[in-house]
N, C-alpha and C positions, 0 to 999 in steps of 0.2 A: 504493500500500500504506500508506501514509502521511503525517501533512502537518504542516504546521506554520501559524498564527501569528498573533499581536495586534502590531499596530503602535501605536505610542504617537505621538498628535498632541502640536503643544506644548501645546497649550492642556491636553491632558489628562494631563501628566506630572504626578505628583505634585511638592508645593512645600514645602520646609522654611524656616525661617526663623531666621536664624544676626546675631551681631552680634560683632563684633571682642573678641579676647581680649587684653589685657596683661600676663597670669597665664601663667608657664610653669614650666617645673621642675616638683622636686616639691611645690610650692603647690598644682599643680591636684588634688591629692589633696582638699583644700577645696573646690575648684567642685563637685566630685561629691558630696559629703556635702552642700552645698545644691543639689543637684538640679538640677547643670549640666554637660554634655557636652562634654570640649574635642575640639575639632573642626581639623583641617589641610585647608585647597584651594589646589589646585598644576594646576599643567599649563595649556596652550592658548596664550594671548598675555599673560595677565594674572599679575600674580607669585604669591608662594606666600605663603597669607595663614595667621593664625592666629586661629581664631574659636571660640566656642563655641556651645551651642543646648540648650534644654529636654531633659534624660534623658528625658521619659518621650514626648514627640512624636517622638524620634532612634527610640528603642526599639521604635514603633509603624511607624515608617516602615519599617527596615529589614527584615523578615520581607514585607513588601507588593515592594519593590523588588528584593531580592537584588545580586545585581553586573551584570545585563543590561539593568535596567529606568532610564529615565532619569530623573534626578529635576533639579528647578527650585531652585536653591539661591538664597535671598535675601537677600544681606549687609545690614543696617541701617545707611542713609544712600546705599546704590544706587538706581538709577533703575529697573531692571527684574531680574530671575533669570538666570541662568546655566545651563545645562545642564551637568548633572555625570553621574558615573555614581561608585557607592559601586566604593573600590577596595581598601582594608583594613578590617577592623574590629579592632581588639583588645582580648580578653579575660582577664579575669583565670584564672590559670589554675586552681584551687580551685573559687571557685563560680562561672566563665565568665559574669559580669555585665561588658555591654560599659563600657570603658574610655576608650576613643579610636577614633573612625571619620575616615578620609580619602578626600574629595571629589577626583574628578578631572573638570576642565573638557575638554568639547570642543567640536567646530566640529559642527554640525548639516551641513553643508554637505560634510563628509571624513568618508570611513567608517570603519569601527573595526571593532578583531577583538573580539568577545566571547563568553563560554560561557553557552549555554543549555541549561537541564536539561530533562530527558525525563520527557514522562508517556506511560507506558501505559494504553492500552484494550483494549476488545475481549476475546474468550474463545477461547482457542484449542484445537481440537480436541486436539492431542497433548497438553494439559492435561486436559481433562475428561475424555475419550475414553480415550485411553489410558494416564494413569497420572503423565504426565511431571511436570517439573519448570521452570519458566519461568527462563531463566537469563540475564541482565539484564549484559550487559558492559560495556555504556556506560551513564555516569548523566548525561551533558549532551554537547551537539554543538558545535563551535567554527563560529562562522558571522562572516563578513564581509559589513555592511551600514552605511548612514549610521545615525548614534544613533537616530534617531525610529526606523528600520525594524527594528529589530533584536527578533525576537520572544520574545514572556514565554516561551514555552516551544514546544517539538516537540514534536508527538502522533505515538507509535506504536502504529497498532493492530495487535496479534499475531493478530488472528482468522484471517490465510491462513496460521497453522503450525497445517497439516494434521498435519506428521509429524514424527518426530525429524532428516530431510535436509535439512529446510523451514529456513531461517534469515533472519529481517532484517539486511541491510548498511547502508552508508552510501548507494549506489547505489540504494538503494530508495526515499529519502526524497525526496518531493518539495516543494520550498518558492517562496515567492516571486520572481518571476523579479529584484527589485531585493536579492535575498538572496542568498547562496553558502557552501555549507560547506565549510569548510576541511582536515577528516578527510580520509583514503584512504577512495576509494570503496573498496575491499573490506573496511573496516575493518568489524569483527564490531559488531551493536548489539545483538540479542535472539537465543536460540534455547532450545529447549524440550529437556533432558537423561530419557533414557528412566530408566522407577524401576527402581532395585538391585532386582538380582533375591541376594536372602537366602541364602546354602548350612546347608545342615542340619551341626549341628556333629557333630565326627567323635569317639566315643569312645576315651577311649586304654588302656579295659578290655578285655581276649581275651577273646573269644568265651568260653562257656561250658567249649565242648568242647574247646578248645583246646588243655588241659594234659593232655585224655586223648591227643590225638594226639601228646605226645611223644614216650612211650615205647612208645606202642602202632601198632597197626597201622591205615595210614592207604592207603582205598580197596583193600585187599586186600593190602597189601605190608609188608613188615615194615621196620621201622625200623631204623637202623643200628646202634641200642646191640644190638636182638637178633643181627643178625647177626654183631657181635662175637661174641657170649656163646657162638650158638652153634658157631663158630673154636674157641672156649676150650676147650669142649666136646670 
């Protein structure tokens, strides 16, 4: 019903190129008004460095990578790139122009848990057909795989929600056998919600006739004030 995935060779990871920072506090409010990104890499075997890298190649890179896709990070005076995987970005919080992004190394060799987001395809009957509404519960899948394998995204195609019963699971998706997702299989990913059906609003004006049936005679019977009257009588 469904699949998943692009695998990222090394050679085709994307590569940023970073060189040792001395600037910290809030000085690096300075490296960014000259057009410099300060940047943290931590994790793996090697220590936690403090470097920074071009704002506008950082800015370029990160919409292409997201947090699944692995990227080649190349400190200036290294011998070769590192495998990282983006693991914060920080924004400011007004005009959410990034701030600070942190690199985390890993072993190509040990797998890793990371969240990959969902595209849907496909046209699904209970959409076009009859009315419904596509109802999207999951926006990304958590999967366990080595950094290279770990793919850009899941494709779900909704085209077998025939009906409003019809629903995609977790259990439905099928991916590479060197890949595993980590969700409950019965965990909800797509289903198609039947359209509101509209009630006609209800007036809170009486009838026309309404007010003659109070005091008068309703379906041949007399009303209870005449029957007083006529006691009185």
């Amino acid at each position: 019903m469904t699949n998943s995935s692009n695998a990222t060779s090394l050679k085709d990871a994307a590569e940023i190129k970073l060189s040792n920072r001395s600037i910290s506090g809030k000085k690096v409010a300075n490296l960014r008004k000259d057009g410099i990104m300060p940047v943290h890499l931590y994790g793996g075997d090697g220590g936690s460095l403090s470097l920074q890298g071009d704002s506008a190649e950082i800015n370029k890179l990160l919409p292409r990578v997201g947090l699944n896709i692995p990227v080649s990070v190349v400190v200036e005076g290294g011998e070769s790139g590192e495998i990282c995987f983006v693991r914060e970005v920080q924004r400011h919080p007004l005009t959410q122009d990034i701030l600070h992004v942190d690199f985390l190394r890993v072993d190509v060799k040990s797998k890793i848990t990371a969240s990959v987001p969902i595209e849907v395809i496909g046209d699904s009957p209970a959409v076009r057909l009859l009315g419904g509404t596509l109802i999207q519960n999951m926006q990304s899948i958590n999967v366990e795989a080595l950094p290279l394998n770990v793919p850009e995204k899941i494709t779900i195609d909704i085209t077998p929600i025939e009906d409003f019963e019809t629903a995609i699971h977790i259990s439905d998706i099928t991916v590479e056998d060197d890949i595993s997702i980590t969700n409950p299989l019965d965990a909800l990913v797509a289903r198609v919600a039947p359209p509101r059906i509209e009630l006609e609003p209800v007036s809170d004006e009486a009838p026309e006739d309404a007010e003659g049936e109070i005091e008068g005679e309703v379906d041949g019977e007399t009303t209870n004030s005449e029957q007083q009257e006529a006691q009185e009588d």
